[in-house]
Structure formats: C-alpha cells, structure tokens
C-alpha positions in Angstrom: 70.7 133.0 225.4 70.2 134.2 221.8 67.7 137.0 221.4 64.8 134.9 220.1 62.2 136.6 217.0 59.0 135.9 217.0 56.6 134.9 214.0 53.7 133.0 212.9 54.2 129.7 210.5 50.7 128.6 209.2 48.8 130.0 212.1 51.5 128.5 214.9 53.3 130.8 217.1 56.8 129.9 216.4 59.9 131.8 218.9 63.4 131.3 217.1 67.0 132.4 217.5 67.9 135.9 215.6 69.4 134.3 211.8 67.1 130.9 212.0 66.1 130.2 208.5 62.3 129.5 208.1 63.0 126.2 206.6 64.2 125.3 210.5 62.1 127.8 212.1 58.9 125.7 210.7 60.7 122.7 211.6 60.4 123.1 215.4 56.1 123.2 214.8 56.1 120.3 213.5 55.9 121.8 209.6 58.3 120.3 206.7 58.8 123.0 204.3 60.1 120.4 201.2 63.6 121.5 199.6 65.7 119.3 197.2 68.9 121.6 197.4 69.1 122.9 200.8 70.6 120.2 203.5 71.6 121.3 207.0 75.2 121.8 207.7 76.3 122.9 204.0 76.7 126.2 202.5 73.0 127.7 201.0 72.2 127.3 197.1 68.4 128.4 196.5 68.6 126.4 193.5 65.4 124.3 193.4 63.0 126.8 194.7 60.6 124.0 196.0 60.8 125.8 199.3 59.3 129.2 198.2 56.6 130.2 201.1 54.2 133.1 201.0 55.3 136.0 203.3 52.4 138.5 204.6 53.7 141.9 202.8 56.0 140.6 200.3 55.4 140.9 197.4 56.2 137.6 195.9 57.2 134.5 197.2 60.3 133.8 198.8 62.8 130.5 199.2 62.3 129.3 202.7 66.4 128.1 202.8 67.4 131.7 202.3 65.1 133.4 204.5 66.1 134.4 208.4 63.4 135.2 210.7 62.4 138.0 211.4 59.7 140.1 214.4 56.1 139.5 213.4 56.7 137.4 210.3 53.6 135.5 208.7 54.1 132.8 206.9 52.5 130.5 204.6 53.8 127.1 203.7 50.8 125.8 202.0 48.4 128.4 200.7 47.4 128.2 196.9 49.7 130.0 195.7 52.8 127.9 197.3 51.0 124.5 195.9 50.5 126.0 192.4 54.3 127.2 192.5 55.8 123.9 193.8 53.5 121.7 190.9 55.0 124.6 188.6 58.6 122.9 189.9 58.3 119.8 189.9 56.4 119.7 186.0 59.9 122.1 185.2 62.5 119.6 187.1 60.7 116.5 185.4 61.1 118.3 181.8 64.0 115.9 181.1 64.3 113.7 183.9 63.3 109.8 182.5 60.3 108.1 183.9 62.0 105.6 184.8 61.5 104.6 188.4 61.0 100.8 188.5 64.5 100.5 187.8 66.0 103.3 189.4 68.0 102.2 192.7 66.4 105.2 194.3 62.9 104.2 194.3 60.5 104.1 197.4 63.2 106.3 199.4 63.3 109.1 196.2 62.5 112.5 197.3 61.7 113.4 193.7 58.8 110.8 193.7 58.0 111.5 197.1 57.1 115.5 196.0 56.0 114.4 192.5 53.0 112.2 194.9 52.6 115.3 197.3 52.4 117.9 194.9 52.7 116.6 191.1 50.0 117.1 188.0 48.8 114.5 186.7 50.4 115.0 183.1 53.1 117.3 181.8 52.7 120.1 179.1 56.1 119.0 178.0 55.9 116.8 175.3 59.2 116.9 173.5 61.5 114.0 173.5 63.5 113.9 176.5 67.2 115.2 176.1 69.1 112.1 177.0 73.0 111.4 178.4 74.4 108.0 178.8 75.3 106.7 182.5 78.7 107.2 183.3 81.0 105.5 185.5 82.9 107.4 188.0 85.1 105.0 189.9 84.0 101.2 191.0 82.0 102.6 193.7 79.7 105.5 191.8 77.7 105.6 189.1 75.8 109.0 187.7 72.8 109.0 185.2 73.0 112.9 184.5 69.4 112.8 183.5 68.3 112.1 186.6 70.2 114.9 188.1 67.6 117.9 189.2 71.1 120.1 189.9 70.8 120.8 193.5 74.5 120.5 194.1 74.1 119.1 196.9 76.7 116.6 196.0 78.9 119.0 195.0 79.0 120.9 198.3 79.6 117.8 200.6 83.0 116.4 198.7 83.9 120.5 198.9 82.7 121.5 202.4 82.1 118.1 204.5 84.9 116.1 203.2 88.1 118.9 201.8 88.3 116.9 198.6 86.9 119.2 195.8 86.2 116.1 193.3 83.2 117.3 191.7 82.2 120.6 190.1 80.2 122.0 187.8 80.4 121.7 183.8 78.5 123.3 180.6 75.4 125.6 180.8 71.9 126.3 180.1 70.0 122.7 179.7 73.2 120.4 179.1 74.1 121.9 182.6 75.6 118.5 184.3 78.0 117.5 187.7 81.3 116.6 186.6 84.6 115.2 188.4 87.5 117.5 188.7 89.7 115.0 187.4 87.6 114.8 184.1 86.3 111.2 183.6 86.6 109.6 186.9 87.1 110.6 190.5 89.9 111.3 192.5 88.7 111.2 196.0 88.3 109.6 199.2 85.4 107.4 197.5 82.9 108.0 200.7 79.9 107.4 199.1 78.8 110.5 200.6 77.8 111.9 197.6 75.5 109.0 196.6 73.6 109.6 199.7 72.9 112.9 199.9 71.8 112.8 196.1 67.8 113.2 196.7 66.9 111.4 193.4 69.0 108.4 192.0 71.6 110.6 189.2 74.6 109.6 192.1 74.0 105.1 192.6 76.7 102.9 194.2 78.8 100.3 192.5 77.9 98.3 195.3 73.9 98.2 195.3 72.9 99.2 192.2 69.5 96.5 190.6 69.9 94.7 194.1 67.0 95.3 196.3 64.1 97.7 197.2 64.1 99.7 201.0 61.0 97.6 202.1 62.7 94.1 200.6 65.3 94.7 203.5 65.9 94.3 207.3 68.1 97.0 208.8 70.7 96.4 211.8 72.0 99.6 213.1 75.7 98.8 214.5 79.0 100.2 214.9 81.3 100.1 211.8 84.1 97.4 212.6 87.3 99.1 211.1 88.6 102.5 212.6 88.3 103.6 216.0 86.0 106.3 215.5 83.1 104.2 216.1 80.8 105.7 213.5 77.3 104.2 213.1 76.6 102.2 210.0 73.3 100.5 209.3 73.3 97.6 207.4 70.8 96.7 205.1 70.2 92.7 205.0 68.2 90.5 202.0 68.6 86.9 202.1 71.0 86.9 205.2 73.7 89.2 202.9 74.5 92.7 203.8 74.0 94.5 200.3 74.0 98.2 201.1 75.2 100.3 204.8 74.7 104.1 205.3 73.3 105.7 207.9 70.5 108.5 206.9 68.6 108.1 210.1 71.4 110.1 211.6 71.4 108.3 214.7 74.7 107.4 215.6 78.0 109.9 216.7 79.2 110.7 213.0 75.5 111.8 211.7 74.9 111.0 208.2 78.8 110.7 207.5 81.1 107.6 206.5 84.0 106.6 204.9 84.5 104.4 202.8 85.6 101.3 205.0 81.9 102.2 206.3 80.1 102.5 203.4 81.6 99.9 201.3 84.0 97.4 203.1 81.5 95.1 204.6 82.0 92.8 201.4 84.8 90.8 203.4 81.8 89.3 205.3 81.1 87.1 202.6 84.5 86.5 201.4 84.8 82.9 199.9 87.7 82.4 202.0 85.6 82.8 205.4 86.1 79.9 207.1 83.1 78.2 208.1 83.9 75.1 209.7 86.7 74.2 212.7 89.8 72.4 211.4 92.1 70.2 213.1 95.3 69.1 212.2 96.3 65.7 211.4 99.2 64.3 209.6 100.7 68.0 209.1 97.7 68.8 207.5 94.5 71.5 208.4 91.6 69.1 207.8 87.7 70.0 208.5 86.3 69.0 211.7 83.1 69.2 214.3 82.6 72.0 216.4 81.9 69.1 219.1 85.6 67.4 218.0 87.4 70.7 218.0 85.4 72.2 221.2 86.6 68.8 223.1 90.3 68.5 221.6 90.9 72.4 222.8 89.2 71.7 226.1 91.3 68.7 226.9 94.5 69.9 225.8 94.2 73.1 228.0 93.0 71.0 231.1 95.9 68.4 230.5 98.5 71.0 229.9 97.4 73.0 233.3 97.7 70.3 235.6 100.8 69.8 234.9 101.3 73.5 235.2 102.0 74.3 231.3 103.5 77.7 230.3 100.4 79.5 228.5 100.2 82.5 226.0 96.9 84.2 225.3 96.4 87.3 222.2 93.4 89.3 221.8 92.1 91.1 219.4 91.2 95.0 219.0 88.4 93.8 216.9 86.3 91.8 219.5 83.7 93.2 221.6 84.4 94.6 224.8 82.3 91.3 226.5 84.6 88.8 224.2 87.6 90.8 225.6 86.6 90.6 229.3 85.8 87.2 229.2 88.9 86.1 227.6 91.3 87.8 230.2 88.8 86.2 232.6 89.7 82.9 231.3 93.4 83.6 231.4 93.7 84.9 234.8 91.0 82.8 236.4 90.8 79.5 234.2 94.0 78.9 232.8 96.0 80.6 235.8 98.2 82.9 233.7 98.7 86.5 233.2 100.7 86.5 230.1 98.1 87.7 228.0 98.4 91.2 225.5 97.4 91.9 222.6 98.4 94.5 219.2 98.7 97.9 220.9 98.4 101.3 219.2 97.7 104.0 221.6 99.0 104.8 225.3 95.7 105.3 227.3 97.0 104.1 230.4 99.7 107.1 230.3 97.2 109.6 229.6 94.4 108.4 232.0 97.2 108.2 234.8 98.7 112.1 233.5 95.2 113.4 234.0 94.8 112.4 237.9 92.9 114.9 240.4 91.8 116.3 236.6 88.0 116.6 236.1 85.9 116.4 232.5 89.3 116.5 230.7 88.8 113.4 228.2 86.8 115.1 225.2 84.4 113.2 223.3 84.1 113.3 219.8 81.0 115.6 220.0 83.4 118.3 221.7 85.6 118.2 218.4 82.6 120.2 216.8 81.8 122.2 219.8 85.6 123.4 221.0 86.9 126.7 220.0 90.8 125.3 219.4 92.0 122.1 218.5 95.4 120.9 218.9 96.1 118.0 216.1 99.5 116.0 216.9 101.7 113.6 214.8 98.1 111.9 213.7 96.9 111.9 209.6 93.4 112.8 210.7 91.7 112.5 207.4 93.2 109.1 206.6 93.7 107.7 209.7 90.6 108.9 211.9 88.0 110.5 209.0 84.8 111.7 211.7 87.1 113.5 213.6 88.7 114.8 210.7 85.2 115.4 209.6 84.1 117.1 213.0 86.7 120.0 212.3 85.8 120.8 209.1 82.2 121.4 210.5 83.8 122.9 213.2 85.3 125.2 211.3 82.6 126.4 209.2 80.0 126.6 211.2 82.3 128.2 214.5 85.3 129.4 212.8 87.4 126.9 215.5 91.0 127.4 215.0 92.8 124.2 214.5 96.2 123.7 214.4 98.7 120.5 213.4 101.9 119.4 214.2 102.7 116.5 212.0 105.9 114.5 210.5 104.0 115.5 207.5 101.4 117.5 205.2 97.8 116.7 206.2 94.6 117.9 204.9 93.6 120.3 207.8 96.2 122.5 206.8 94.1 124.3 204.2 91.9 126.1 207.1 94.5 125.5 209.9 95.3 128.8 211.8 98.8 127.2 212.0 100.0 123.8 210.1 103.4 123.3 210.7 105.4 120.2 209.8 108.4 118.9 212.2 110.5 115.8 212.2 109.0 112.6 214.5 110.1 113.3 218.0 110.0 116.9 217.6 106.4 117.1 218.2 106.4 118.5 221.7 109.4 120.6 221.3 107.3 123.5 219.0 104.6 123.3 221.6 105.8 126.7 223.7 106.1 128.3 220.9 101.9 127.8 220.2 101.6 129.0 224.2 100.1 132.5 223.6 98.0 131.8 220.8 96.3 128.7 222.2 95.3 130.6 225.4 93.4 133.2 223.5 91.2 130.8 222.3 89.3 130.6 225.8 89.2 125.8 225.7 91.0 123.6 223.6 90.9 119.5 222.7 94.7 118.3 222.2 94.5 114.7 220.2 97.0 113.2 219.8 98.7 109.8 218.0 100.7 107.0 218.7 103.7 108.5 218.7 103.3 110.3 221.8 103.4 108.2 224.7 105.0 107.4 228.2 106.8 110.4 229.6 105.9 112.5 226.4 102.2 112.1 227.3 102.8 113.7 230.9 104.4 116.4 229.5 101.7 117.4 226.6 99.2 116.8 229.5 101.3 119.6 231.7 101.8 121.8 228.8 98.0 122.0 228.9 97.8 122.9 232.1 100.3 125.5 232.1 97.8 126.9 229.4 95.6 127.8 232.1 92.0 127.1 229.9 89.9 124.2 229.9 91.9 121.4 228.1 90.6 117.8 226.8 92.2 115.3 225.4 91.8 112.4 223.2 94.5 109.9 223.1 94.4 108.0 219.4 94.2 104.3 218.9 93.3 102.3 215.6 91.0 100.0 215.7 87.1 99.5 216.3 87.8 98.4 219.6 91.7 99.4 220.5 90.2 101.4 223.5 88.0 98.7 224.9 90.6 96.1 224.4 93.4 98.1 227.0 90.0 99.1 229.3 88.9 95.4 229.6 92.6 94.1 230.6 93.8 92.5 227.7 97.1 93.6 229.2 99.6 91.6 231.3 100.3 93.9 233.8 96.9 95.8 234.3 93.4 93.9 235.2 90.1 95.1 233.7 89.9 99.0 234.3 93.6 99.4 234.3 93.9 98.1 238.1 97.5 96.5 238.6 98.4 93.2 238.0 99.7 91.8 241.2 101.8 89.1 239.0 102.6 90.8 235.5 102.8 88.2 233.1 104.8 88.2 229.3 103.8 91.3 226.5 103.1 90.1 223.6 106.7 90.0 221.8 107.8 88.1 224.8 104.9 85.2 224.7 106.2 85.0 220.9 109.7 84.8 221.6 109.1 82.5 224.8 111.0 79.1 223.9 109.0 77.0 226.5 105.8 78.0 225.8 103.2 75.5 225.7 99.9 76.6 224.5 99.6 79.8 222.6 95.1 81.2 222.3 95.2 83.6 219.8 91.8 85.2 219.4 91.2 87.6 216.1 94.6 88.7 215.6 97.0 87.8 213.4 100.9 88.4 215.6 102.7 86.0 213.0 102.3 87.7 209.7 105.4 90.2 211.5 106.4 87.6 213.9 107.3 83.7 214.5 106.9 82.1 217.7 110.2 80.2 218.8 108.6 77.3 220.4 108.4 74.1 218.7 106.3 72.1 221.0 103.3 74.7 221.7 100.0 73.9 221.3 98.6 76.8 219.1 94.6 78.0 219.1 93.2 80.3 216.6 89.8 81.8 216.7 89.5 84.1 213.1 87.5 84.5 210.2 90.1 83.9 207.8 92.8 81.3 207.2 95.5 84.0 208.0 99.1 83.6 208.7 98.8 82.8 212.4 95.7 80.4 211.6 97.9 78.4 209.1 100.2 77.3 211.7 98.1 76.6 214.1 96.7 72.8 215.8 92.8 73.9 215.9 91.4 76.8 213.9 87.7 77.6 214.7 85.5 80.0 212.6 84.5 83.0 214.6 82.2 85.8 213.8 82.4 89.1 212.4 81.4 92.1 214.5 78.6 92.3 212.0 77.2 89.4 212.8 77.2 89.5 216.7 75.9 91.6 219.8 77.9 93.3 222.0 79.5 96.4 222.9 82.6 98.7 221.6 84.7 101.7 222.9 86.0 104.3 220.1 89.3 106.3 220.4 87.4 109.0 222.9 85.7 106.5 225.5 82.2 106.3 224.3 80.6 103.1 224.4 78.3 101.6 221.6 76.4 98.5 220.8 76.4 96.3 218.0 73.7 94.2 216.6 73.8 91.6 214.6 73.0 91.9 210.9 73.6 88.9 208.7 74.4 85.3 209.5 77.3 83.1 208.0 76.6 79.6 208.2 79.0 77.7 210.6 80.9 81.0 212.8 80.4 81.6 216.2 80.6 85.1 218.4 84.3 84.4 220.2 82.2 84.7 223.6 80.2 81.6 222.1 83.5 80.1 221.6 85.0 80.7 225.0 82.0 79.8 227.0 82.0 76.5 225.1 85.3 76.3 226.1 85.0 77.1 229.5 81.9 74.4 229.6 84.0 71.5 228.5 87.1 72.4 230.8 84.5 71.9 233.5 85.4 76.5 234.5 82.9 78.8 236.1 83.3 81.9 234.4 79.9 82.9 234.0 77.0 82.9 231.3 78.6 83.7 228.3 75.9 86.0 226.7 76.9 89.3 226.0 74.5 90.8 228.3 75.1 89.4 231.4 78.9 89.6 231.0 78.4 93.2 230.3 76.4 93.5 233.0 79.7 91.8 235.4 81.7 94.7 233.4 79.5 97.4 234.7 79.6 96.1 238.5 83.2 95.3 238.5 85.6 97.8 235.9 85.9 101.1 237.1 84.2 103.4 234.6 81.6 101.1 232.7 78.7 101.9 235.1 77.1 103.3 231.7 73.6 104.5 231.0 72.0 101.3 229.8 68.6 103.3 228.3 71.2 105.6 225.6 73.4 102.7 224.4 70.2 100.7 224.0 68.7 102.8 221.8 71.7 103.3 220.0 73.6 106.1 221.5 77.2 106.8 222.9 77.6 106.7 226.6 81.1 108.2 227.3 83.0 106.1 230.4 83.9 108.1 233.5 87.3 108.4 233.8 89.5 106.7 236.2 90.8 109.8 237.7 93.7 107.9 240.0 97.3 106.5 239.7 97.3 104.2 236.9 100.7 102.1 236.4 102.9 102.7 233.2 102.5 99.3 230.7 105.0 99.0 228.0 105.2 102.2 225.9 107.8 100.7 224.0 105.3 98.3 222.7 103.1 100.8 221.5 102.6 101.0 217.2 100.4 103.1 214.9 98.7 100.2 212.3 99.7 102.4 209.3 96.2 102.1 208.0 94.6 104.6 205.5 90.9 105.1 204.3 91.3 102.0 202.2 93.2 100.2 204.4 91.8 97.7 207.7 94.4 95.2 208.6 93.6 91.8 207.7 90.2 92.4 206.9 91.3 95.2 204.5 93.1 92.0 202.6 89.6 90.6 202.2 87.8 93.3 201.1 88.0 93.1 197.6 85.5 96.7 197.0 88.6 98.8 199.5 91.3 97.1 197.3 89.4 97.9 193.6 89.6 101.9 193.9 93.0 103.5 192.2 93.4 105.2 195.5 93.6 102.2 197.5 96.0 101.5 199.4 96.6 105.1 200.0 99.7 107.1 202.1 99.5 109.0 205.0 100.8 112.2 205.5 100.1 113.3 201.5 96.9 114.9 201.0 
C-alpha cells in the first residue's frame, strides 16, 4: 500500500496516495476541478490555468494539474477568488476565439461552452476585431479552424506520447501562436482521429462528420469494432438509420478512449452502394434478384436433396461472424448436414498454444496486463500496424511504469524507439536469439510474450518452454487478425476440433482441401471470400454465399443472400487475448439478415432441430456446452470484457501449415477494406508493415 496524505478539498476529508495531483485527489469526493489542458494519462502542461484552486498558506493560487498532495492541505475549488480567476480565463481564451457555435461540429458536447455557461461574464471587455485564420485541411479525415484552438496541446501530446507518431507540433509565437503538422501542410500519420477527440473545443473536426448532426439528434450503440482482433469498443452514433460518427469518450470499453483509424472512420462500407440488399439466384448463367422466401426454399431443398443421397458437402466460415453465427453453423454442418469438412481462413495457432500451456495456471494475459506487466516480449508481429491497442498499451506502459519491451521482428517496428532491446532477425530466426534475452528477461520479476503468426506448431511449445525455463510468471497472447479469428477456432469452425477445441472423432477436409476436392457437391461459404486466392475444381457443386458484397466467391456462386454487418447485429466476439464482448446493433440496411437469421431459416425449411436461432439462447447453449465460455453474463452485458478460462488439457495439433498472417495494416481490413472508400482516401493507405 502506498503511504496515503491526508488533506481537506472544500471542507471533505480526502486520503490520497503520496504524488496524487489535486485535480484527481478532488476527483475521488465527488469534486470536478475543470481543466482544458490537463487529460489523464499524458505528460502535464499547466497551460490553461482554468484549474487554479486556493491553497490555505499560499500565497497565490495554484494549478490543480501540477499540484501533488500534500499532509494537512486545504483547499478551495470554488471560493471567490477561484470563480473570479477562471471568468478572468475564459474572457482571455474567448479574446479571439469566433462566436460561432451553431455551426461549429463541437457544439452541445464543447467543453469551452460548457465553462463559458459555468463560469462565463456576460460580455467581454475585448472589443477589437477578432484575429482571424482560414480553416485548413489536414488530410481527408481532419480539419483545424486555428481560431478555435485555446492551445492546450492536448492534441499535440497524444500523436507524441499515446500513438509514437510525432505529426503535430507547435509553430510561431505570441498571439499567431497555432498547432501545425510536422510535415508542413498536411499530416503524415496514422490518421486516428485521436486528436479530434481529445480537442475540448471544435479547432481539430473530422472529414467524416463535420455539418452532419447534433449529440442529442443521435442514438448511440456501443459495440465492438469489426476489423482487427483487438476488440476495441467503438460507439456508433446513428441519425436516420446511418452511422455518421464512432468514438468512444465514455471510455467504457478495453482500449479507453483510443482508436484507429479502421475504428474511427471505416464504418462507411456499411453503406456502400454495392451492399447487396436482396438474395440472387442464378438463372440462365446469370445472378438475377430474388425472394428471401424463393432463395430460403431453393437452398433448403437442394441441401435436403443432395443429403439423402449422401452428397459430398463443404462448409467456410468467417472470422467476421459472431461467435453465436459460428456455433451455429458448425452445428449445422456436423449435426444437419452430417459433414465435418468445415474450416475456415486461419491466422493464428491457438490450439498449439492452449495445448503448450497444460497443468499451467493464469498464463494467457489479457490485454489489460500489457499495461500492467513489467516486460514484454514482442515477436515477428508489426504491433502498431497490425494490432494498434496493444501497441497502444505499451506505450502507456512505458511511460507511466517504465516496462521494458523488447522485439524480435523480420523487421523495423515502431516500439523500437523506447525498446530496452529491438533487434531485427530473418523469419524463422525468431526463437533462435531467445537465450540470448535469458538473463535480462528474468530480472524483470513477470513478463507477457505475444507473439504472431509465424510462430506455431512445435515452435509454439518451445517459446512456451523458454518461458518456463525463465522461472518468473509468464503470459502469453497468441496473435490472430480478425474481429473474431479467436472465437471462430474456439467455436469449432475447424475440421478436426469440435467447439472448445475437443477432438473431432471423424476429421473432415481443411479448407484448401474442400477447394481442391473434385467431387464436391455443395460448397456454404459464410462471410469469407476463399476464391479471390483460390478456385474450387468441382464443376458440378452447388455453391452458397452468405456476404455483404458481391465478392469473388459470391460471383460464382448458385444463391447469394445479403447478410449483415457486425454493426448491424447482436451477438458476441472474442479478441486476440480471450476476452469476450457484445455487440449491438446500430444501424439497419434494408433487406440483410444476421447469418444466424439466415441459418435458422435454413434449418426451418430443411425441416433440422438445431435450436432457436437468437443470439441469446445459442449463447446461452455455448456457455453450457464449450469449455471455457461459462462467462460472467452481468460484465459483458454492460459492456465489459469477460476473459475465457483456459482449457488447461491436451488439445490436438490442427493444421499449422495452414496457418497465414492477413497482411493487413492500419488502413487495411480484407474485403471490407475494399469497400471502405474513407481507409482507401488517405496517402498512407494501404500502408506496409515492418517500416515505421
């Protein structure tokens, strides 16, 4: 326990850790001590002095953002003198800045206006004509109206600290003072939008939102961001059935306030025009439009007719689809149709590392522990392009505990300019320097190894038992892609391993093999797109895709029938470390339905028992029957990440060699990356790993 300092904050007894600012001190009482510059997490600036407090014996007042604790203090957050000091501000900060809130995108959630209310006079003493600077584009997605700007460099610090970029700085002096890019006129960056919400008043707006809506013209849907497989929290702000806006400043979810910019900005593929919003059928060679209630009965009678006369069937599922979708469609396979040739696009070996750490207890690491651990091991994985919150974890990490982090990459990476050790080895090499890092790791008292694609099989069991020769705590976090790679492999999508990787008595065909089979009769492809790399040799096969585009796979197919986004659906996902999240639905394209709509439909019409296909009772079969899902129902509920208990047994080996990395970068999603038209209009887009 930290020796705690007692003190007195507007007449409250208030007991604190030894170094607590007052600005967090007052916090725990319940009392808001209003700052424009300071924000929690990022170095301190003392810039905007709207947090000045009176102090009992000092002799004038002081900035609450600055100011530790300390035995006996008395403080006064409101007295006289504070009020007259912070009108005094705000009449100085609104010298220049234009009146001109009933345009501004930051009005009704401005913390400007919200002090001018609290505190403001009711007229200036400033009457000259307001020094004026024309709005200036920055890049597609940010916009800054210098006047606006109250210089609390706030915006400054989280490119700098939170993110490693460095885009903005500081140019000129005196009143012509202004936030510039690095780069001159434009930014070069990672285009997170983290800097336009931060910004307390509206200098920083995005491309994306700017003269769309008011906060109180909108519904909000808090859900899980549907590219990487971080599983950061993004809320979506809906008018008129469109998503217009995402962020996430209520802080709620696992990444904070943070997101990239496939979380910020690259929900526009929702309302793509090419979204397909009816079934299609083909006839005469041709993809024509269709009935759900035609296409529903031509799928249902084709699979019935082609399993009773014992048809060869391929299913592929998606990493994209909720954890209930992916259940239920391996349920259909094995149990419906009969078949265990079903797979889908795999990018990280979980079933090695799960069966590695057998008899091991608490060593899968959630992405919490990335800020908490005191070493981190990084291997052959581009954090910050590939997997941002953990990327943005260490930094934290580092500057608020002074971790030490170390990589061993085919290449540069950003987390070498604080890494204790960076070092850069050809692929294959990874685990061959490991010995060498031995004595310095063990010093560290625990370390979190994560670790990519490229480590797998037998390599996995011998990073897990360099770990344990290290003879400290060790966790580990085995890296997939997607939004919901981890929940795809845990619900079975897999033809030797059932739901909660339990073995396949009758392994079925991977997915190159289902591709390549030349008697294959009816190929269910749900959400993924396998022939944009590959062509499937039979003629004759019967081929069902469920997507929201009209992609490669979904050209060549007999039935194509228009499924929802993740945005658009409930459910739940799994990110990279195990953590299970719920989505909720936020907007509404006309004529998609969730793929468990789809199945169950399905399943109806083919006369199956498979169950209610709602997403909560098939999540509630997933809790009863696959071994580590018994979750907390109350935390994901209220939008929190419920880690899954390990499996802690023998877990069979299943297809290493099958195992990819998607290649994607922070601009880059797969084939919903291809329709997001704001990801693809930056100059950094696509982006390249392993160059920072």
């Amino acid at each position: 326990m930290p020796d705690l300092v007692q003190l007195t904050i507007n007449g409250k007894a208030v007991s604190a850790p030894k170094g607590t600012l007052v600005i967090e001190a007052a916090k725990q009482v319940g009392i808001e001590i209003p700052a424009f510059c300071y924000y929690e997490g990022y170095s301190l600036q003392a810039a905007c002095r709207m947090c000045l407090v009176e102090v009992e014996k000092m002799p004038k007042l002081m900035p609450g953002c600055t100011l530790p604790v300390a035995e006996g203090m008395v403080v006064h957050t409101e007295s006289p003198k504070v009020v007259d000091s912070r009108k005094s501000m705000l009449e100085f900060l609104l010298t220049n800045h234009p009146l001109d809130c009933p345009v501004c995108d930051k009005g009704g959630e401005c913390e400007l206006q919200d002090m001018t209310f609290r505190y403001g006079l009711g007229e200036s003493r400033f009457t000259d004509i307001k020094q004026h600077v024309d709005e200036k584009q920055w890049s597609p997605l940010v916009y800054f109206d210098a006047p606006r700007c109250i210089l609390c460099y706030r915006c400054v610090r989280v490119c700098e600290e939170g993110m490693g970029v460095q885009a903005l700085g500081i140019g000129k002096r005196g009143v012509a003072t202004e936030i510039i890019p690095n780069a001159g006129d434009h930014l070069e960056c990672d285009e997170c939008g983290n800097c336009v919400d931060i910004c307390p008043v509206g200098a920083l707006t995005s491309g994306t939102y700017r003269y769309k809506s008011r906060p109180w013209e909108m519904n909000y849907a808090g859900t899980i961001c549907t590219h990487c497989s971080d599983g950061c929290k993004t809320t979506l702000s809906v008018r008129n059935g469109a998503i217009i806006r995402a962020n996430n400043r209520d802080r709620s979810g696992i990444n904070g306030e943070f997101l990239c910019a496939k979380g910020r900005f690259g929900y526009d593929f929702v309302h793509s025009p090419e979204r397909l919003q009816t079934p299609l059928i083909r006839k005469d060679g041709k993809l024509e439009p269709a009935s759900w209630s035609e296409a529903l009965s031509l799928v249902a009678a084709r699979l019935s007719e082609l399993k009773s006369r014992g048809a060869k069937f391929g299913v592929l599922g998606s990493t994209h689809t909720t954890n209930e979708e992916n259940y239920y469609l391996q349920k259909f396979a094995r149990t419906g149709l009969g078949t265990s040739n079903i797979d889908h696009q795999r990018t990280g070996d979980v079933p090695a590392l799960l069966d590695a750490l057998s008899g091991h207890e608490n060593a899968l690491a959630t992405v919490g522990d990335l800020y908490t651990a005191k070493s981190v091991l990084v291997i052959s994985s581009d954090l910050s392009q590939q997997h941002p919150l953990l990327a943005f974890q260490l930094r934290a990490n580092y500057r608020h505990n002074r971790a030490a982090v170390y990589t061993v990459t085919p290449g540069p990476v950003r987390e070498r300019d604080y890494a204790a050790r960076s070092v850069v080895v050809a692929p294959g090499a990874e685990l061959d320097l490991l010995p060498a890092l031995a004595d310095e790791l063990k010093k560290h008292g625990n370390l979190v190894i994560v670790f990519g694609p490229a480590i797998k099989g037998g390599a996995v069991h011998s990073l897990v038992a360099f770990g344990d020769s290290l003879g400290i705590p060790v966790k580990y976090i085995c890296l997939v892609s997607d939004s919901n790679s981890r929940g795809a492999l845990d619900m079975g999508l897999l033809p030797d391993l059932r739901p909660g990787y339990q073995a396949e008595a009758q392994p079925g065909l991977a997915l190159p093999e289902i591709l390549a089979a030349p008697d294959l009769d009816a190929l269910w492809v749900v959400g993924s797109n396998p022939f944009e790399t590959a062509p499937l040799a039979s003629r004759d096969c019967f081929v069902v895709v469920q997507d929201l585009f009209l992609t490669e796979t979904a050209q060549a197919a007999d039935v194509v029938l228009p499924s929802a986004s993740a945005y658009e659906k409930s459910g739940t996902v799994t990110n990279t470390a195990g953590e299970v999240q719920r989505l909720k639905p936020g907007p509404k394209v006309m004529g998609a339905k969730s793929d468990l709509e789809i199945l169950g439909l399905i399943a109806k019409e083919m006369g199956l028992d498979l169950g209610i296909w709602s997403s909560d009772k098939v999540f509630e079969e997933i809790r009863r029957t696959v071994r580590g899902y018994n979750v907390a129902l109350p935390v994901i509920a209220t939008g929190g990440a419920s880690p899954t208990t390990p499996v802690n047994g023998h877990v069979p080996a299943s297809r290493p060699d099958l195992i990819q990395d998607s290649g994607d970068t922070l601009f880059t999603s797969g084939t919903l990356g291809r329709y997001s038209n704001v990801l693809k209009s930056v100059m950094e887009a696509p982006g390249t790993l392993y160059k920072p």
